[in-house]
C-alpha positions in Angstrom: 101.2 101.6 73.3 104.1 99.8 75.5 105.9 99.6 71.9 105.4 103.0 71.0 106.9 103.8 74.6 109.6 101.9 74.1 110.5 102.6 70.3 110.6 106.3 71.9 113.0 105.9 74.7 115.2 103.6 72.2 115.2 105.8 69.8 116.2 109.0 72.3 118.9 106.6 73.6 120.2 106.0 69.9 120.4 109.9 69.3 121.9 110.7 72.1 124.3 108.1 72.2 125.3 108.6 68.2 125.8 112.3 68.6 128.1 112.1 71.5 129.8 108.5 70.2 130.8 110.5 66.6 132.0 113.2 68.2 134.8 110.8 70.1 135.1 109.0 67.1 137.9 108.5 64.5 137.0 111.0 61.8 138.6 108.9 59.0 138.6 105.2 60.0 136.1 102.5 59.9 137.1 101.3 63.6 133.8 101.0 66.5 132.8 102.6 69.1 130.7 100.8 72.0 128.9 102.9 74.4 127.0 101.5 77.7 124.9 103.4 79.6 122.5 102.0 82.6 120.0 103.6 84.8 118.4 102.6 88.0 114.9 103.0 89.4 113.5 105.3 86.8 110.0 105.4 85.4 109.5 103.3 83.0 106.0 104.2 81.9 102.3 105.0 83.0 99.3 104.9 80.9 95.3 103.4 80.7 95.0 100.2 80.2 91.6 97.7 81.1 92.6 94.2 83.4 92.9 92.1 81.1 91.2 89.5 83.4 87.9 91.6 84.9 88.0 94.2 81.8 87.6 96.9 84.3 89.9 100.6 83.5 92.3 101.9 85.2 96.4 102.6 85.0 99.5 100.5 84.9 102.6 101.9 86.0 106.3 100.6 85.7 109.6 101.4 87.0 112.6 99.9 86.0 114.7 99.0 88.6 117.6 98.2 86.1 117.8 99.8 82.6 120.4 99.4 80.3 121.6 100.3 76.8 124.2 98.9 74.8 125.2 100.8 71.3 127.9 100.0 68.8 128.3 101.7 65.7 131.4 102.2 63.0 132.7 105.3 63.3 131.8 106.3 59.8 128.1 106.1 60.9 127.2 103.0 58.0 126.3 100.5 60.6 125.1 101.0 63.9 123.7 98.0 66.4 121.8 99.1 69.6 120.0 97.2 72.7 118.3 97.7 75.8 116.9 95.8 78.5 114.6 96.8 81.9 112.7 95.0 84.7 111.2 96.1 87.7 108.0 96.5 89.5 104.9 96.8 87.8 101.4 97.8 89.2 97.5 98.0 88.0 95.3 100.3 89.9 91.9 100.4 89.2 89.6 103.5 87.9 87.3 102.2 90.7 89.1 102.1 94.1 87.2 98.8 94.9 88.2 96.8 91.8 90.6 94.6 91.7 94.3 96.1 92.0 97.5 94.4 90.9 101.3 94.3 91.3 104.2 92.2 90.2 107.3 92.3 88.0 107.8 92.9 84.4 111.1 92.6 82.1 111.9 93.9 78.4 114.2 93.7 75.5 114.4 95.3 72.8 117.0 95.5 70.0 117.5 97.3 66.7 120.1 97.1 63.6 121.0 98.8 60.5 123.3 99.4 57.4 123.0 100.3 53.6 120.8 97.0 53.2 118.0 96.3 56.0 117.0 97.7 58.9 115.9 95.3 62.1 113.9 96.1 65.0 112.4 93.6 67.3 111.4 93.6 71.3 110.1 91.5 73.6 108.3 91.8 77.2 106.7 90.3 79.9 105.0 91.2 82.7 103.7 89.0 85.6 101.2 90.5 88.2 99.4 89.2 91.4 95.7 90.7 91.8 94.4 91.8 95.1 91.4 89.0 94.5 93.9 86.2 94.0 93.9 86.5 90.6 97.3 85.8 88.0 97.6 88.1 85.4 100.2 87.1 82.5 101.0 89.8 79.6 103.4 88.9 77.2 104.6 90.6 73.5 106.7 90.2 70.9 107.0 92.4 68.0 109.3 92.3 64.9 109.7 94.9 61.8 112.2 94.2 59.0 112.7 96.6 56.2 115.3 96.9 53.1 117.2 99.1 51.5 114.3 100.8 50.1 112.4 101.2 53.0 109.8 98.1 52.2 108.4 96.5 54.9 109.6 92.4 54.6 108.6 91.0 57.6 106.3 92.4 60.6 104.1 90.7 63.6 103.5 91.7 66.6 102.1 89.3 69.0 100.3 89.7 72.6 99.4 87.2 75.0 97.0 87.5 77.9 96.5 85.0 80.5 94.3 85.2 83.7 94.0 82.6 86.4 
């Protein structure tokens, strides 16, 4: 879900940011253009999710303190590269209001690139919270797609890690 999330916002970043770059573009050259744009204490997401360390539901909420996005493309739209990274404060409140609560910090990355060729799009993210029972909750993901010219699929993982203490 967190990927889908953040696949979304990318990708509403990437329109955004090739619409208004080709319109300030060169019309004729191959030159590039390099757009930054960065945000600050903005939601980041909200959704279910179970403790990973009692199993019990509930919500975990982000904000991203910092949030930024970097885009380059050529201005004849072949090629484009595009990044973003967040971190902030993250929290886990329970279904149950006397389960076991949680807050901490969290950071992201994720990047994408394209031409005629392949297409790349990778992220990573972790997110480190402190329960209100003492408890250590570790999340961490990486995920990776890699496609060619014809759209194939050549390499794809994603991995999660959970770790309670």
């Amino acid at each position: 879900m967190l990927r889908l999330v953040l696949r979304v916002v990318g990708m509403a970043g990437v329109l955004a940011l090739l619409t208004t770059g080709t319109a300030m573009a060169d019309a004729g050259g191959r030159g590039t253009v390099t757009i930054t744009q960065q945000f600050r204490d903005v939601p980041f997401f909200s959704m279910s999710a179970a403790n990973p360390c009692t199993g019990a539901p509930g919500t975990i909420e982000a904000t991203a303190r910092t949030e930024i996005f970097h885009e380059t493309f050529f201005t004849n739209g072949d090629e484009f590269w595009v990044t973003g990274t967040a971190e902030g404060t993250a929290t886990f409140t329970p279904d149950d209001p006397q389960g076991v609560s949680a807050a901490g910090h969290f950071a992201t990355w994720f990047g994408e690139s394209a031409n005629e060729r392949n297409d790349v799009q990778h992220d990573t993210g972790t997110f480190v919270l402190s329960g209100s029972d003492g408890s250590r909750i570790v999340v961490h993901m990486a995920n990776h797609l890699s496609t060619n010219a014809n759209g194939v699929v050549t390499v794809a993982f994603s991995n999660f890690t959970f770790h309670c203490g």
